[in-house]
C-alpha positions as CSV (number, residue, x, y, z in Angstrom):
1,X,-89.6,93.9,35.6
2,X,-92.6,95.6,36.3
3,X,-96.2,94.8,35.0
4,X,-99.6,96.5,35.5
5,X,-102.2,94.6,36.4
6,X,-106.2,95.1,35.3
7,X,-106.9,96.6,38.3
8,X,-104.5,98.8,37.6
9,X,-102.5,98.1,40.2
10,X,-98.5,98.2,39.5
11,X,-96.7,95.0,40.5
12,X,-92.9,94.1,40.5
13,X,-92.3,90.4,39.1
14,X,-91.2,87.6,40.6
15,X,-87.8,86.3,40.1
16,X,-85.9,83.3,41.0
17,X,-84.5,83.6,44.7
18,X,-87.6,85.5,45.8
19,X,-89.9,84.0,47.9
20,X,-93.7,83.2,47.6
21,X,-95.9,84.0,50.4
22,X,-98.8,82.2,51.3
23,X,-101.7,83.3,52.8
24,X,-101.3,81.8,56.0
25,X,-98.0,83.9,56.3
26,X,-95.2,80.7,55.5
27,X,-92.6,81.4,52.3
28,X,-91.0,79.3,50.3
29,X,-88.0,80.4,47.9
30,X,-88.5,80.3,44.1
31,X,-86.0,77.9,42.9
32,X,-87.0,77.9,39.2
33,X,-88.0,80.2,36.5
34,X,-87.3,81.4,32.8
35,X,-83.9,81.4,33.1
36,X,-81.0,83.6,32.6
37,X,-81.8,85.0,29.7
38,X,-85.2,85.8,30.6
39,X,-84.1,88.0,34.1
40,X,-84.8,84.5,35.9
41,X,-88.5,85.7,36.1
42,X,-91.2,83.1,37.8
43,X,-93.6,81.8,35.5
44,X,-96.5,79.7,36.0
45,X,-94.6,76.0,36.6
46,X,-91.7,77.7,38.6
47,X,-91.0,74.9,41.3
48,X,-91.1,76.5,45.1
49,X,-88.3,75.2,48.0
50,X,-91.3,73.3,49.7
51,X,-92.2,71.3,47.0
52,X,-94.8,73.6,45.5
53,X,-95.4,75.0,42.1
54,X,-96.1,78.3,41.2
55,X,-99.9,78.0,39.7
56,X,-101.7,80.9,38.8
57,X,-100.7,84.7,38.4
58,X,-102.5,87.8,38.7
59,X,-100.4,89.1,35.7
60,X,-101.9,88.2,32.3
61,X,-99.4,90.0,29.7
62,X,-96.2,88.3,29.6
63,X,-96.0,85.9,26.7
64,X,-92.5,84.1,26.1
65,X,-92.3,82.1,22.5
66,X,-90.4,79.5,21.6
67,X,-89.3,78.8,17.7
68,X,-90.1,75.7,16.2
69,X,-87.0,73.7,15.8
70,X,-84.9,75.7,18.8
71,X,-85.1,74.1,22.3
72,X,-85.6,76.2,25.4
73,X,-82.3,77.1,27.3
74,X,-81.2,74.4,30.1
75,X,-81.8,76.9,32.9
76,X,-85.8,77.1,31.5
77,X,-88.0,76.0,34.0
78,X,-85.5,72.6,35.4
79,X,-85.9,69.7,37.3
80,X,-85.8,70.8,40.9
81,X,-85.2,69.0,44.0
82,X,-87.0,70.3,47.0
């Protein structure tokens, strides 16, 4: 899934199994995200393998609802041990 940033700039998203990289150069592995139905994209809240969370985004557009009386799938965002 690609997005386009303001900038302009064109960025690929960030899916579970990829890894975050911080500025300092260390990764950590995305363990959670929207789940499968959703590509397993990261969103803000996606837990990180060192305990992390995924915080801000430079992506603004993506907008994922959820219908009043129909809970999110089980692989949404879980509990993740680090």
């Amino acid at each position: 899934m690609n997005f386009t940033l303001a900038d302009g700039r064109e960025v690929a998203g960030a899916r579970v199994g990829d890894y975050a990289v911080y500025p300092d150069g260390t990764e950590a592995q995305i363990l959670t995200g929207a789940g499968e139905a959703n590509s397993q994209i990261a969103l803000v809240g996606s837990r990180l393998s060192n305990g992390d969370e995924i915080i801000n985004t430079p992506q603004g557009h993506l907008l994922l609802l959820q219908r009043q009386d129909v809970a999110w799938p089980d692989d949404f965002l879980p509990a993740a041990e680090c």
